[in-house]
Every structure is written in C-alpha cells, then in structure tokens.
C-alpha positions in Angstrom: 0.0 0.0 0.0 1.3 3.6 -1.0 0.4 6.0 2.1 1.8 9.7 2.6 3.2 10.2 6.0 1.7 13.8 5.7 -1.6 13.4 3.5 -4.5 13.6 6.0 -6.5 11.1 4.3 -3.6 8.7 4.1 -3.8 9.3 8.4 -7.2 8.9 8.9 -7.1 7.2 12.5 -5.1 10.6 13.5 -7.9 12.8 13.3 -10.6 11.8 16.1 -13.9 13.6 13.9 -13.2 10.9 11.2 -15.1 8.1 11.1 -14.4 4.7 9.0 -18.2 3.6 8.4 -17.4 0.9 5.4 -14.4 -0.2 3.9 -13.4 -2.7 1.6 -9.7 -3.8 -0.1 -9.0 -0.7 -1.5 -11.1 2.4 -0.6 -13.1 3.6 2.7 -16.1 5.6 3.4 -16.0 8.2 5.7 -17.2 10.8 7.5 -16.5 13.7 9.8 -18.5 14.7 12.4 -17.7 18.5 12.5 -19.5 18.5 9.2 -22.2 17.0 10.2 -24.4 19.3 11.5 -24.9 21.7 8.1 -24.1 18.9 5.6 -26.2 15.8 7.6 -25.3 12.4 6.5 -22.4 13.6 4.0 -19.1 11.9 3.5 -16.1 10.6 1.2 -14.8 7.4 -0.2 -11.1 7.6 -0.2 -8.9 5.3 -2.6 -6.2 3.4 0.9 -3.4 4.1 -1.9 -2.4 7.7 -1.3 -3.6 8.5 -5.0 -3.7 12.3 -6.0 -6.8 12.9 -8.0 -10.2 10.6 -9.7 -7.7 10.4 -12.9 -5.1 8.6 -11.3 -7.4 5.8 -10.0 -6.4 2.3 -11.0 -9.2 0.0 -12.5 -9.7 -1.9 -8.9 -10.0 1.3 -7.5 -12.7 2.7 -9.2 -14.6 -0.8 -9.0 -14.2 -0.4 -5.1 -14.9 3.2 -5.3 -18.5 2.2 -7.3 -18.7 -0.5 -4.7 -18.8 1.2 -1.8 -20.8 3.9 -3.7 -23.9 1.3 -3.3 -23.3 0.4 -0.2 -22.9 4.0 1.1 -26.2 5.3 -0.5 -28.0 1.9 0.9 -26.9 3.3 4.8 -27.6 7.2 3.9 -30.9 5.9 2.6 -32.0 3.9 5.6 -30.7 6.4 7.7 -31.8 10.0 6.3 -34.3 9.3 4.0 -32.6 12.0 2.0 -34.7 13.5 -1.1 -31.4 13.5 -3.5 -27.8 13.7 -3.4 -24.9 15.7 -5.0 -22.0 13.7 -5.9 -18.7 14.8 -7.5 -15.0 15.3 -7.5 -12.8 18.1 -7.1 -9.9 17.5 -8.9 -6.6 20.2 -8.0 -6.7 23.4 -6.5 -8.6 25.4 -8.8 -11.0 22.5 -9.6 -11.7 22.8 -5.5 -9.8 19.9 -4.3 -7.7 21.2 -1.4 -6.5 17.6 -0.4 -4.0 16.3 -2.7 -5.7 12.6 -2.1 -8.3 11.4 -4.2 -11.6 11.8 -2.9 -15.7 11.6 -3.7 -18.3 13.5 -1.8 -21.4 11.7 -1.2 -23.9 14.4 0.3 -27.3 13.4 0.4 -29.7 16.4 0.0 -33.1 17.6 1.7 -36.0 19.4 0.4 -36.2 21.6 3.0 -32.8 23.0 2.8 -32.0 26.5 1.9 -30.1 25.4 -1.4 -32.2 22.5 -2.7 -32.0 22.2 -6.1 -28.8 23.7 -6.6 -26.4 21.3 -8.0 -23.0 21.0 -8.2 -22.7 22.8 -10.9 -24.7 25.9 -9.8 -22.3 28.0 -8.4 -19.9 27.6 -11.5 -22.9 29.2 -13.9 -23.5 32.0 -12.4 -22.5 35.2 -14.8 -20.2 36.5 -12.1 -17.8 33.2 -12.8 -17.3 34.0 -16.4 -13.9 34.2 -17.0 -12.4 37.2 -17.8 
C-alpha cells in the first residue's frame, strides 16, 4: 500500500472527527463529524493508496470506489431518508480539491434546505464566474 506520511486522508485514525463507516480492499467511506451538522449524513470514499486525483485511479480502485458507492447510498438511505444527493469530485486546486488525495463526496440532499435544487454545478454558472 502507498500511504503519505503527511496526507491527511492517508492518516485517517489521527484525526478523532473521522469516522471509517465501510471499507473494503481498497477504498473507505467516511465521515466527519464536524461537518455533520450543516451537511447531515455527507461523506467521502477515499482510494487506501495515497492517490492524487479521480484520474489517477487504478481499474480496482474505481470498481471499489462504485462498490462502496452502493453500499454507502443503501446506509444514507435507511438512515436520512434523504430526497437526493450531489455527488462529485474536485480535482486540483482550482478544480476545489484542497486535499491532494483522491476523494468523492457523497452528500445526500433535503427538500427543506436552503439550497435544494442547486447542484454542483450551480455556483460555476453563475455570470459573475465568467472568466475574464
């Protein structure tokens, strides 16, 4: 297994707000509390290989990756009944990723929430983004 001595998702047992909830050979799905409480039921699956973005993801990573996809949205279902979910990847520094470890947000979205049905994308159409 590659890991990063300094990579924070390499280290996840360092941080006490992280949370393993399912793993399998070669990715985990977790979550941290302090982000609970605005963004209920969200999380990551992270490749165990300390792999820097979604486009440097081996074949058996994505697989896992898809696997525990399922299995997450099974448990956010049964748990917080959510109404839909937004799920991406930030890939680099501009692209938002500000983790240099390959990572996908599952965050399962509520009707009743200020920004329902804004997507991921939202923010990156408005005119004020256009590039100059």
């Amino acid at each position: 297994m590659i890991l990063n001595k300094d990579c924070v998702l390499c280290n996840i047992n360092q941080d006490p707000e992280q949370q393993i909830l399912l793993e399998n050979d070669h990715c985990l799905y977790i979550q941290k509390l302090s982000e609970q409480e605005v963004l209920e039921g969200s999380g990551l699956i992270i490749p165990k290989n300390h792999v820097e973005t979604a486009f440097d993801l081996s074949s058996k990573e994505w697989s896992a990756t898809k696997e525990l996809m399922d299995q997450a949205k099974t448990m956010l279902d049964e748990t917080y009944a959510p109404d839909g979910y937004s799920v991406g990847w930030n890939v680099y520094p501009i692209g938002g990723q500000h983790i240099p470890h390959a990572h996908l947000h599952i965050i399962p979205r509520f009707k009743d929430e200020p920004y329902a049905g804004r997507g991921i994308r939202y923010w990156m159409k408005q005119k004020e983004n256009k590039r100059t």
